[in-house]
C-alpha positions in Angstrom: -31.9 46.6 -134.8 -30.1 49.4 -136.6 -26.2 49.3 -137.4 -24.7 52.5 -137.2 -22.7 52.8 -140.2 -19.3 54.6 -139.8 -19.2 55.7 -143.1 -22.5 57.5 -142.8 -22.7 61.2 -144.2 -23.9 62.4 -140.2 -20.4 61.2 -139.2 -18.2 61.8 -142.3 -19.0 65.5 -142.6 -16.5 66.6 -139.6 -17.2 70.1 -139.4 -16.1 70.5 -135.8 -14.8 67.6 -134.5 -12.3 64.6 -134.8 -13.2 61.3 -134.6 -10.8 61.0 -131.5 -12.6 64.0 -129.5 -15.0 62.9 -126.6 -18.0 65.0 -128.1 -17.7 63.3 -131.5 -18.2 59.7 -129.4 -21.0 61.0 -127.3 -23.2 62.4 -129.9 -22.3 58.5 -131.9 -23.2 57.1 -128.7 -26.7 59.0 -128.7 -27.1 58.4 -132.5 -27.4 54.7 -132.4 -29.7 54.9 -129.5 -31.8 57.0 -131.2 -31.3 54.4 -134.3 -32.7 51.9 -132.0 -35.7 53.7 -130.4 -37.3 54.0 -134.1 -36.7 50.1 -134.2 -38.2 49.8 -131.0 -41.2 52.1 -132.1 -41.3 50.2 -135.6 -42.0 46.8 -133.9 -44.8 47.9 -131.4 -47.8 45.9 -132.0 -49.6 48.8 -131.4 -50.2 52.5 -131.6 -48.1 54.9 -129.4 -48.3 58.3 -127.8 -44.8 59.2 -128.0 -43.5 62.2 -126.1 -39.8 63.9 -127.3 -38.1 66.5 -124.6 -35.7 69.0 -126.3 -35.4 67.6 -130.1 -32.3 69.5 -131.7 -34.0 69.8 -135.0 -32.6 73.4 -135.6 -29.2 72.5 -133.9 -26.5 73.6 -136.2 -28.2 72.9 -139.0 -24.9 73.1 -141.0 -23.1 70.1 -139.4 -25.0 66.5 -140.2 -23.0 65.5 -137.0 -25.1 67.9 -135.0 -27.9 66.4 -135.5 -29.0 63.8 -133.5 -32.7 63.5 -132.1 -33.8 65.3 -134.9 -33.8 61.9 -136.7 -36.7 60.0 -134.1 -39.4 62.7 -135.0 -38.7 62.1 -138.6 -38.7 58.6 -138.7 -41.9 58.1 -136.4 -44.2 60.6 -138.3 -43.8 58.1 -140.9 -45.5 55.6 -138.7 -48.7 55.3 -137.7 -48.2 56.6 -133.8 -49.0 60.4 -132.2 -45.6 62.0 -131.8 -45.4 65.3 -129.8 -42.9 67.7 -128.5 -42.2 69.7 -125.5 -39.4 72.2 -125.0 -39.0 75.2 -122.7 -39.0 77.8 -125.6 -39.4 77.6 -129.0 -41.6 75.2 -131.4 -43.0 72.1 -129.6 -46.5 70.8 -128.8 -45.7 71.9 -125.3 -44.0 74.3 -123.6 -43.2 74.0 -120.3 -40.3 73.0 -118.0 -39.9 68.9 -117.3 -39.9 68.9 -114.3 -43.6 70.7 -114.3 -44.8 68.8 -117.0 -48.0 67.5 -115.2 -49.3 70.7 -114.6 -49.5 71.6 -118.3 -50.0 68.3 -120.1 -53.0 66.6 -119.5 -52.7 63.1 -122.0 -50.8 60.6 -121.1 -47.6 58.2 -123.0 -46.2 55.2 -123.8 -43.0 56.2 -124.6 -40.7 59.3 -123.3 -37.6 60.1 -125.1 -34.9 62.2 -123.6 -31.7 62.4 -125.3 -29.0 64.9 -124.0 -31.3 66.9 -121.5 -31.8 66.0 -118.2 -28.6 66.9 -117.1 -29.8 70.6 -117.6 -32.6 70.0 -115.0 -32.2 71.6 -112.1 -34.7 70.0 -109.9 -34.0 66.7 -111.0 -35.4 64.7 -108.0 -38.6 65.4 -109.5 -38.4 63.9 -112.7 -39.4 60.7 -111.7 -42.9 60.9 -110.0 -43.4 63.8 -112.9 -42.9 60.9 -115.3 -45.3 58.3 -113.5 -48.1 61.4 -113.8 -47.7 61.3 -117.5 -47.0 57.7 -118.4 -49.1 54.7 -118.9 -48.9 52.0 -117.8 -45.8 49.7 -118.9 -44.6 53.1 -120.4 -40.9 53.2 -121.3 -38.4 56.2 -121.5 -35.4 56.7 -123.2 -32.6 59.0 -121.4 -29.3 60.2 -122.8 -26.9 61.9 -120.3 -22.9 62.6 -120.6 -20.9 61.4 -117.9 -17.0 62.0 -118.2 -17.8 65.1 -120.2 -16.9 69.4 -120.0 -20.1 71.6 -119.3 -21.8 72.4 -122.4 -24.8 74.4 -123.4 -27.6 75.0 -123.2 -26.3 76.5 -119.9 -26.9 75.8 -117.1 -25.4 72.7 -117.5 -26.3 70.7 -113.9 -25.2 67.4 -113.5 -23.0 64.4 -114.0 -25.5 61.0 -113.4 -23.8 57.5 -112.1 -26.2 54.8 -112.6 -26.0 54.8 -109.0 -27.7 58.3 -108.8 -30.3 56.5 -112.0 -31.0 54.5 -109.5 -31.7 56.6 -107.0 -33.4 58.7 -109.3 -35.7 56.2 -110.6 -35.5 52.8 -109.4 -38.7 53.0 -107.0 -40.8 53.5 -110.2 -38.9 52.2 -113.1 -36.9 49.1 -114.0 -33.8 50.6 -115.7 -30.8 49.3 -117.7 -27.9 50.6 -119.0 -25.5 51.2 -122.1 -22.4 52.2 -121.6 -20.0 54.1 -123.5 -17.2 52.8 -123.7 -19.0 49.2 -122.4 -19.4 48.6 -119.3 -16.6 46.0 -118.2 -17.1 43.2 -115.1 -19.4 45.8 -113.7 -16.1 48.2 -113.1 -16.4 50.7 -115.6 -16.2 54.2 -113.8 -15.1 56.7 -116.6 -17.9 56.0 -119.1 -18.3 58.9 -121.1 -22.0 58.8 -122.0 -24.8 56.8 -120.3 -28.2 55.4 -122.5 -31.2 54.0 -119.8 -34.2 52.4 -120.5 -36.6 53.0 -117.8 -39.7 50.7 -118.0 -42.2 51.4 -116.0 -43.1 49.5 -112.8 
């Protein structure tokens, strides 16, 4: 699995932010998940059809910091899987709203990575049978959503997720768990600031 290293240039290069504000945390949360999908990817036995939602590859491109997702499709194209992208505008593979995406994408993936986006979605109650239409089997996604956090662009900005409302969201199709930040303590922990899911498929 991949330490995130503190002393990294992503996270030393403090264009914007402290290392005390909320957003600098978030984006550390969402970097070491993304850290650990590549592992993930890197020690599949097979090859994958991996789908990315929203990569910020042209986010800031000034700040290190900034840039977050950016880092998966780099690392996998290294690898020997099919990477693609989707966005609503742009440059991606496909381009197309989430929560429409079966009407415009025909293949179908193992993995679905989703850092820092569905909380932009406005009709989010779709997402998951959307998801079941362009997964296979065992399939897993990766979601990224801020919790105890301001609205922030893109605008609209939507919604706040509990894993309660994961659950609700998902839990008739997928098998999820959780990663909090800060941790999760005794089951308690109501102010995280950022949630990470896995979602495996049922």
């Amino acid at each position: 699995m991949y330490k995130f290293d503190d002393q990294s240039t992503a996270f030393r290069r403090q264009f914007f932010f402290s290392e005390s504000d909320d957003y600098y945390v978030i984006r550390k949360h969402m970097r070491v998940f993304a850290e650990n999908i590549i592992e993930f990817v890197k020690n599949s036995p097979k090859k994958l059809n991996i789908l990315e939602v929203g990569p910020s590859s042209n986010l800031y491109p000034e700040s290190d910091q900034m840039i977050t997702t950016s880092i998966i499709g780099t690392e996998i194209k290294k690898l020997n899987h099919s990477y693609k992208t989707l966005d609503i505008e742009g440059i991606a593979d496909y381009i197309c709203p989430i929560e429409e995406v079966s009407k415009h994408v025909t293949e179908k993936f193992d993995i679905i990575i989703l850092l820092g986006i569905i909380e932009h979605v406005g009709n989010i109650h779709l997402l998951s049978d959307e998801f079941c239409k362009i997964t296979n089997d065992n399939a897993t996604l990766f979601i990224n959503t801020p919790y105890m956090f301001k609205v922030h662009g893109p605008i609209p900005d939507y919604w706040r997720i509990s894993q309660y409302g994961y659950e609700h969201l998902f839990g008739k199709q997928f098998n999820l768990s959780f990663d909090t930040f800060p941790p999760n303590e005794l089951g308690k922990n109501s102010f995280p600031l950022s949630f990470n899911v896995i979602l495996n498929k049922k």
